[in-house]
N, C-alpha and C positions, 0 to 999 in steps of 0.2 A: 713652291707649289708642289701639286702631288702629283704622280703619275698615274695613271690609268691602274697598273701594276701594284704602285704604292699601296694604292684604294683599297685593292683588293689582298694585297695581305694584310695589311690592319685592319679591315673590316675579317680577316680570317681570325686575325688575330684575337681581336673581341669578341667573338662566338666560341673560341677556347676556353678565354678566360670568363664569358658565362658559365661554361657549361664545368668549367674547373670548380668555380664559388658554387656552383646547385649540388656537386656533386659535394663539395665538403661539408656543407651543411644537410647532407644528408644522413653520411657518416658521424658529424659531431651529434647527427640529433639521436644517433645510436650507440653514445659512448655513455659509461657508468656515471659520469656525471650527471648526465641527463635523467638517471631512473631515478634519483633519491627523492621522497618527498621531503614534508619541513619535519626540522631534526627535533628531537627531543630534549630537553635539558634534565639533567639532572644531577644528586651530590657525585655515584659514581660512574655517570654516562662515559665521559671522558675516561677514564680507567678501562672501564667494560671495553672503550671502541677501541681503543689500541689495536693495531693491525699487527698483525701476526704472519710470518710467512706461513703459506697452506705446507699440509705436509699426510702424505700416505699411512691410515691407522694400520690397513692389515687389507692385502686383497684389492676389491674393486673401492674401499671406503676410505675416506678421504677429507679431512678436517681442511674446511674453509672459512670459519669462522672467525671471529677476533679474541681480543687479551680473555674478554672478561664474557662472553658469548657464543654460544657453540651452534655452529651451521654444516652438516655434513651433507657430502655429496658421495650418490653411491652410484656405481656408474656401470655402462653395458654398451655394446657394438648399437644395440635398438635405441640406445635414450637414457638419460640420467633423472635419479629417486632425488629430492634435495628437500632434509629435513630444517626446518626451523631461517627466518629471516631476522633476527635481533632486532636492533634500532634502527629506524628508517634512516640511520645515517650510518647505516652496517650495509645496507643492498651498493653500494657501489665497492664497498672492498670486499664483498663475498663473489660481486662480477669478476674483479679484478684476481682474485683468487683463483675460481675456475680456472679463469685464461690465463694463471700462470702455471696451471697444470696440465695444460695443455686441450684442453676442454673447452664446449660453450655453453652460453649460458641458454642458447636459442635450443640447444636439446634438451633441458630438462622438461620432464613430460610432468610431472606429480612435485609437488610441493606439499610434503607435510607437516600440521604443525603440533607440538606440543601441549604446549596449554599458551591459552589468547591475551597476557600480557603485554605491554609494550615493547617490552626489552627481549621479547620472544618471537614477537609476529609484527612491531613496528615497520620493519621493513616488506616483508609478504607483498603488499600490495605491488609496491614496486618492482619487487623481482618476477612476480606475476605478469606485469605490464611488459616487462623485459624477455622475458622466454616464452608466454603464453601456456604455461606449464595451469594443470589442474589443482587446484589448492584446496585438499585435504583435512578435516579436522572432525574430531566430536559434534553431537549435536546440541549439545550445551555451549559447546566452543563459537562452532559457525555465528552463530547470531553478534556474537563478541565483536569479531575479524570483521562482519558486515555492519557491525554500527561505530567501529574505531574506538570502543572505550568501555571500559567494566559493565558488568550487569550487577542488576543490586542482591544477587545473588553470591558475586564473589567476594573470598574473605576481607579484599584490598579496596571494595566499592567504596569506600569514606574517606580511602584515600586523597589527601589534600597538597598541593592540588590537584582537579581529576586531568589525567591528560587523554586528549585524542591523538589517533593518529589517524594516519587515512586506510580509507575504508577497503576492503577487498571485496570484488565486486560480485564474482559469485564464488561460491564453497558447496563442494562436495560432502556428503558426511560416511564418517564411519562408526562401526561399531565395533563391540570386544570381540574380539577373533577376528573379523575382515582383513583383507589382504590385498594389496595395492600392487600389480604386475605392470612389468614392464620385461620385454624379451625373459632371459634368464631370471632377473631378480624378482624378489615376493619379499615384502616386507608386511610384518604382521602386528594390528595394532591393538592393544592391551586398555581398555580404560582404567586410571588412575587416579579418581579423585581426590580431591584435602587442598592442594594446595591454590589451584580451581576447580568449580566444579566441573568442570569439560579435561581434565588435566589428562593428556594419553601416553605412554610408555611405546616405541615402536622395535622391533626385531627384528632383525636378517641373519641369514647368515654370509658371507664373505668368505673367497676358498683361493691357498697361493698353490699352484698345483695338485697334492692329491689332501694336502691340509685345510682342513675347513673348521673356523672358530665362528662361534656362538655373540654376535655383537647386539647391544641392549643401549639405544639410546634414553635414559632414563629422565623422566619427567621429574619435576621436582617434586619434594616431598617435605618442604619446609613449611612447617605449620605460622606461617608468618601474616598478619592480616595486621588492617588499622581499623580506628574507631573504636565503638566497643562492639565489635564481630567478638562471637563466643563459636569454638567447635562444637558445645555439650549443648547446645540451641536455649540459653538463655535470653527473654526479652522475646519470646513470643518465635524466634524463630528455631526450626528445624536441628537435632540432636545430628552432625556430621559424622560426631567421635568415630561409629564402629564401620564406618565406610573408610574413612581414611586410616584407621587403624586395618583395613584389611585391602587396601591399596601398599602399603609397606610392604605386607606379607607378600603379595604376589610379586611384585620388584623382589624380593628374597628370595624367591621363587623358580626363578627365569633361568631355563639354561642361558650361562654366561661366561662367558673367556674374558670378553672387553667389554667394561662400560664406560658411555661417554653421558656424562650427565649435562643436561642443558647450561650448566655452570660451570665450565669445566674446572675452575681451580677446585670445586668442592673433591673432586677425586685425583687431583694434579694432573690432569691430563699433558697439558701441554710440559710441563717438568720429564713426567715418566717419559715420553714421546724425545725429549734433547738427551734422556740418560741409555738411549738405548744403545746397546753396539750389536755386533757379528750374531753372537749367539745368546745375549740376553735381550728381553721384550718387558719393560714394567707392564708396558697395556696391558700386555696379557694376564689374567689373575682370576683364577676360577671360583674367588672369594669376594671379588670386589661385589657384586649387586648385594650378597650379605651384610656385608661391612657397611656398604651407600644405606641398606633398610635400617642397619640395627643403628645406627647415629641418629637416622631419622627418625627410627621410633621411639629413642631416648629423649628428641626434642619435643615431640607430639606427649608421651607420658608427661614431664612436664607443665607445659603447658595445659596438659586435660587435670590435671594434678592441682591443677592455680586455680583452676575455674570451678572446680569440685572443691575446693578449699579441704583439700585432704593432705595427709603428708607425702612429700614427694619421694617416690622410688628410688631406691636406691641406685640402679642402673641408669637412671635417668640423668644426663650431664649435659652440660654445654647451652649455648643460649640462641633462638632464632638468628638467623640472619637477614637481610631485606632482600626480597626478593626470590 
């Protein structure tokens, strides 16, 4: 039988471990697990999501991203800028990321994003839900983010099959030159059309004591679509060529020290980044945005080249890639 005594610490005992179980499920319903929505498949999702340990570009900026995905975080005593969400099955290792940099994810205030593919903004919604941060884009972009899946305006719209992701629930818009503050930082946002139509390039600068470099998160510029999308507007639709042809330009254009392209291997980011030591930086390269346009504009001549059925330029080499 029990005591008087007994009672009363096991009845103590069982309001502990209520209140133990409410409190862990309160916590577990706020771990990275929790944010992801449904994943994405595809030939190189698995590739792309490879986790990568995060690691410091230069300054306040800060690659959290994966293998094949690039998610940067730019950061300030007020609140953190965090560009671009990959694959909804990238918001829980870009959380995880942060907080091994010592960061949260409940300060980022602004989420910007790139251009509104899957593999770009799949995750967005989620990391949205998770920091309550503002989510930034084009105004060709926003409608994308808020319906989860192509507009039939983009190159990739015929894409098969078509995927959705989840939807982001509301989006801010920007335009060319607008400027996104938080305490110290301004990041400034560039429209870059071709590769979508909403496609945006953004810029900061980043400073380690009295040195301050020129950083260019650069939007893609890979003339890559399915069906039979044409840049040169054959089939009734709209002549793209001389807009994306002068989206290149301006990417070439950019005061630039570092670029990090939404893809990072197409610039080796993460390679330059493992080869650095004491006094050498690859990041750093006050040629790279040139280098990122003129590759790009060699694949664009091509491709405008096929479609025009004219002979192709001599400068022009190398073949689309997906995505």
């Amino acid at each position: 039988f029990y005591t008087l005594e007994m009672k009363m610490t096991l009845l103590a005992k069982l309001m502990l471990a209520t209140v133990a179980t409410m409190a862990a499920g309160a916590v577990q319903a706020k771990t990275p697990a929790t944010v992801q929505d449904k994943p994405v498949n595809c030939d190189n999702c698995k590739e792309w999501n490879a986790p990568v340990k995060p690691f410091n570009v230069f300054g306040n900026t800060w690659y959290v991203g994966t293998a094949g995905l690039s998610a940067v975080l730019v950061t300030s005593p007020q609140g953190h800028i965090l560009l671009d969400g990959a694959l909804p099955q990238s918001a829980p290792l870009i959380i995880a990321n942060i907080k091994a940099l010592g960061f949260r994810i409940e300060d980022v205030k602004y989420i910007l994003n790139s251009h509104a593919h899957w593999d770009h903004a799949g995750g967005i919604a989620a990391l949205q839900r998770a920091s309550g941060a503002t989510v930034m884009a084009s105004a060709a972009a926003a409608p994308v983010l808020q319906s989860g899946t192509n507009g039939k305006d983009d190159p990739q719209y015929q894409a098969d099959p078509v995927v959705h992701v989840a939807k982001v629930s509301k989006v801010s818009l920007v335009g060319e030159g607008d400027t996104v503050k938080v305490g110290p930082l301004t990041l400034t946002a560039h429209m870059t059309p071709g590769h979508t139509p909403g496609g945006t390039t953004w810029t900061w600068t980043s400073c380690e004591g009295q040195r301050c470099l020129d950083i260019v998160y650069a939007d893609s510029l890979n003339p890559y679509s399915s069906g039979d999308f044409t840049y040169t507007g054959k089939g009734g639709k709209p002549d793209i060529s001389a807009s994306f042809e002068a989206s290149i330009a301006k990417v070439a254009a950019l005061p630039c020290d570092i670029i990090i392209p939404v893809h990072p291997g197409t610039t080796d980011v993460l390679g330059k980044a493992a080869r650095r030591s004491g006094t050498d930086n690859p990041l750093i390269d006050a040629n790279a945005c040139r280098a990122y346009a003129a590759e790009a504009g060699g694949l664009l001549a091509k491709r405008l080249a096929k479609e025009r059925g004219v002979a192709l330029p001599a400068e022009a080499k190398g073949a689309a890639y997906a995505h």
